[in-house]
VOGU-3710 file (C-alpha; in Angstrom, 3 decimals, decimal comma):
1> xxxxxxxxxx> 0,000/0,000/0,000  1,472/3,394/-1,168  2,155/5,838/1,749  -0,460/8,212/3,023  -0,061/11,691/1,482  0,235/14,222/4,386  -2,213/17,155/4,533  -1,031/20,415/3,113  -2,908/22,941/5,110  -3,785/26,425/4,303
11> xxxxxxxxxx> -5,499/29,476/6,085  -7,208/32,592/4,102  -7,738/35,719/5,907  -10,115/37,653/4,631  -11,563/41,302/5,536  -14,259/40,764/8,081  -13,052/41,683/11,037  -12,012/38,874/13,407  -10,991/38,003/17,169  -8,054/36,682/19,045
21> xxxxxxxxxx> -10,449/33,450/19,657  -10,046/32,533/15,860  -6,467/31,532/16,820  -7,921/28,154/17,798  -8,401/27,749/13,700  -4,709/27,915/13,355  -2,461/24,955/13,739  1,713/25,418/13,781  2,842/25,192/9,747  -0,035/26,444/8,161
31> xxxxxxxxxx> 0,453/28,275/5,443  -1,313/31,837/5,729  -2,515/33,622/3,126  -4,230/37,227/3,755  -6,228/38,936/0,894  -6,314/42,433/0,833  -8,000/43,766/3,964  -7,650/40,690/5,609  -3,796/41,512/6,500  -5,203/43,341/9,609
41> xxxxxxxxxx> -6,473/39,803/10,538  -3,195/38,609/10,447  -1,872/40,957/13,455  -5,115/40,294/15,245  -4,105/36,878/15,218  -0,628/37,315/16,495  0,764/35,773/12,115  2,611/36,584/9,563  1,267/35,544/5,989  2,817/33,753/3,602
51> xxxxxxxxxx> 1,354/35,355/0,838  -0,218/38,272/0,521  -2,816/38,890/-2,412  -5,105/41,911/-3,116  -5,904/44,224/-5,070  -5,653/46,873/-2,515  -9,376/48,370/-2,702  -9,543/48,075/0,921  -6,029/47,967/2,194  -3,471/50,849/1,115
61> xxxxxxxxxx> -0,376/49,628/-0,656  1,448/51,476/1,381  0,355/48,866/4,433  2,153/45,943/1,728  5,013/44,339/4,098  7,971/44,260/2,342  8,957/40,881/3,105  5,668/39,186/2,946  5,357/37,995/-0,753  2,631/39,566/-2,705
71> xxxxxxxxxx> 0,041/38,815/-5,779  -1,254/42,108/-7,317  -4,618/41,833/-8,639  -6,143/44,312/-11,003  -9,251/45,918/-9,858  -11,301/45,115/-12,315  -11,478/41,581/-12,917  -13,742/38,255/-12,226  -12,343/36,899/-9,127  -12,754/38,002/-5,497
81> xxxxxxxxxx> -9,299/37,990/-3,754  -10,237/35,431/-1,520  -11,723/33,237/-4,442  -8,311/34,236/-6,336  -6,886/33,046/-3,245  -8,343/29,776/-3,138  -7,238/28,823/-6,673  -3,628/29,530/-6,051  -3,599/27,656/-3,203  -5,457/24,481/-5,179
91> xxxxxxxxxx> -2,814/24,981/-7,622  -0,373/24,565/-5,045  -1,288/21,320/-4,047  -3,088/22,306/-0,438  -5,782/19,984/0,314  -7,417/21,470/3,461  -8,136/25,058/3,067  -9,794/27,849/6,350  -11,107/30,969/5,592  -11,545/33,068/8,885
101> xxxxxxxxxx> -12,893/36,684/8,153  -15,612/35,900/5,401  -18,562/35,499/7,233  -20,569/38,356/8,320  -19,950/41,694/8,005  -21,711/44,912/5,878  -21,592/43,074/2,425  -23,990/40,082/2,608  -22,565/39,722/-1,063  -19,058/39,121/0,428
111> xxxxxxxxxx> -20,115/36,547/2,574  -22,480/34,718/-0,693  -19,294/35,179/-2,806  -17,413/33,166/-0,381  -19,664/30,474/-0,228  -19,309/29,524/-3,575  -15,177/29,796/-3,107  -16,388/27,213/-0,359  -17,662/25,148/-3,328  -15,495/25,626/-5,136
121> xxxxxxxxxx> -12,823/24,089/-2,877  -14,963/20,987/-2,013  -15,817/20,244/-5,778  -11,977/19,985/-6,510  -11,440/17,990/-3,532  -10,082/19,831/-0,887  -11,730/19,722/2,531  -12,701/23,207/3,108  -14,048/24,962/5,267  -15,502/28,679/6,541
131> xxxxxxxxxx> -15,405/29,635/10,288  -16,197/32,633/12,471  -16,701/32,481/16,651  -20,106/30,904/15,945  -19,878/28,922/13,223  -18,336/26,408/11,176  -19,198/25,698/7,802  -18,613/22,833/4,695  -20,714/21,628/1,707  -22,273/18,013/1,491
141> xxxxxxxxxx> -21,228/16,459/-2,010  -23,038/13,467/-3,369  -20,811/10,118/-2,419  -18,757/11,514/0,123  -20,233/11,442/3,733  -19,492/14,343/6,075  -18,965/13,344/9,765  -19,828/15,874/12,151  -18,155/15,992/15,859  -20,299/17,689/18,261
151> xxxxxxxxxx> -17,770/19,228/20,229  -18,576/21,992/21,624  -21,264/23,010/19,055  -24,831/23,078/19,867  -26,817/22,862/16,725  -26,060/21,782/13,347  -28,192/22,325/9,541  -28,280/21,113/5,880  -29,140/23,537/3,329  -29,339/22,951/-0,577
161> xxxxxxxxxx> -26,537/24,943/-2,010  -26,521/24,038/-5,403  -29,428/22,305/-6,786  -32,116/19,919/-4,752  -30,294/17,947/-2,553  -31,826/14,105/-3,124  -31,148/11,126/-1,015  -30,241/13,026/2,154  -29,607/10,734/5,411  -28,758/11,998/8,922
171> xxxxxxxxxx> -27,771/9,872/11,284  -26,940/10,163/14,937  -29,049/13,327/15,370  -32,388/14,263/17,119  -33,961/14,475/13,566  -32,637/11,695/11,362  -33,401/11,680/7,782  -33,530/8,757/5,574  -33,939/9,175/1,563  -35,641/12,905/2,136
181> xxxxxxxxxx> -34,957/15,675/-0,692  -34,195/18,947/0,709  -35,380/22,143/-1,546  -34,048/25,757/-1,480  -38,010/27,098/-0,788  -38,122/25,240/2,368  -35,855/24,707/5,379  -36,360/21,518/6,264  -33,020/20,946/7,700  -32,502/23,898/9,546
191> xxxxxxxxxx> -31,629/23,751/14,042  -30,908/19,828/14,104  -29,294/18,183/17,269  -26,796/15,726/18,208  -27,670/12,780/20,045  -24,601/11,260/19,868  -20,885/12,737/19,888  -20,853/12,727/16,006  -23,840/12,884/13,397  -23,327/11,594/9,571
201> xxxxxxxxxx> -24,870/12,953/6,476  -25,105/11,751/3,059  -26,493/12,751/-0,130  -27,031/11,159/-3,543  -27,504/14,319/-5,541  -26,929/18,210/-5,549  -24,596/20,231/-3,383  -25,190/21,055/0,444  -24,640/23,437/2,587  -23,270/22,276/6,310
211> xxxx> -23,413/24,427/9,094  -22,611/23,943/12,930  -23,581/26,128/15,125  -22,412/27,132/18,904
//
């Protein structure tokens, strides 16, 4: 049997605003990449980035460190920095991908944008995920199972994010599903709970939405 191959981890800082707390999110050796505005994440969190990549619409250039490595990005183009971001770092071989700082914030479009960089990710096979102080988020994908740990999280949901979601089973939770289809007009999965210390969903068809909440 060929030898495992080991993780290559990767964090992306983006602009929303973020707490010391979110240091939890980082483990020693990953590699840290801040877009743009995000850079003032990085001294919140006590890092340096690897990488720095922006197009500098909400960070001066003058901020640029001058030994942090940077990608300049025109202003007008099709990517978001932090979707940018996330294909550099797919290119690059890292197969679990953060984002901290892309949740929330005044531009609800920011935080849709970044769901589908969340897509993204998980439809070229890297586990990928979007966290803030409350929440944790990753996409279901048809034929690979996502096991949930409870931890210290209090609530967890399933929410179509591309497509109907057909097939859908839950198990381990105080709502199981078995074979259900879950539609964007209703929210049938919304507030579930764990019974046990992990829950397990599947789905045969679409793209979900996972979230865990505290």
């Amino acid at each position: 049997m060929p030898p495992k191959t080991a993780e290559k981890r990767a964090v992306i800082l983006a602009a929303v605003p973020v707490t010391p707390a979110m240091g939890r999110c980082l483990r020693p050796g990953d590699f840290v990449v801040a877009c743009d505005g995000g850079l003032r994440n990085a001294a919140v969190l006590g890092v340096k980035p690897d990488l720095l990549i922006a197009d500098f619409d909400s960070l001066p250039a003058a901020d640029c460190p001058p030994d942090v490595p940077l990608v300049r990005l025109p202003t007008v183009k099709d990517d978001t920095d932090t979707h940018h971001a996330a294909r550099w770092l797919l290119d690059h071989g890292y197969t679990d991908v953060t984002v901290l700082g892309g949740l929330g914030g005044a531009r609800l479009e920011h935080t849709l944008a970044n769901l589908a960089t969340l897509l993204f990710l998980a439809k070229n096979g890297v586990t990928a995920r979007l966290a803030d102080e409350h929440s944790e988020l990753c996409c279901l994908l048809p034929g690979a199972p996502c096991t949930l740990a409870k931890a210290d999280y209090r609530f967890f949901s399933l929410f179509p994010l591309e497509g109907t979601l057909t097939g859908v089973d839950i198990t381990g939770a105080q709502y199981p599903l078995r074979g259900a289809v879950l539609t964007a007009d209703f929210p049938l999965g919304v507030s579930n709970a764990f019974l046990a210390d992990t829950v397990t969903l599947r789905c045969q068809g679409g793209c979900g939405l996972v979230v865990r909440t505290r």
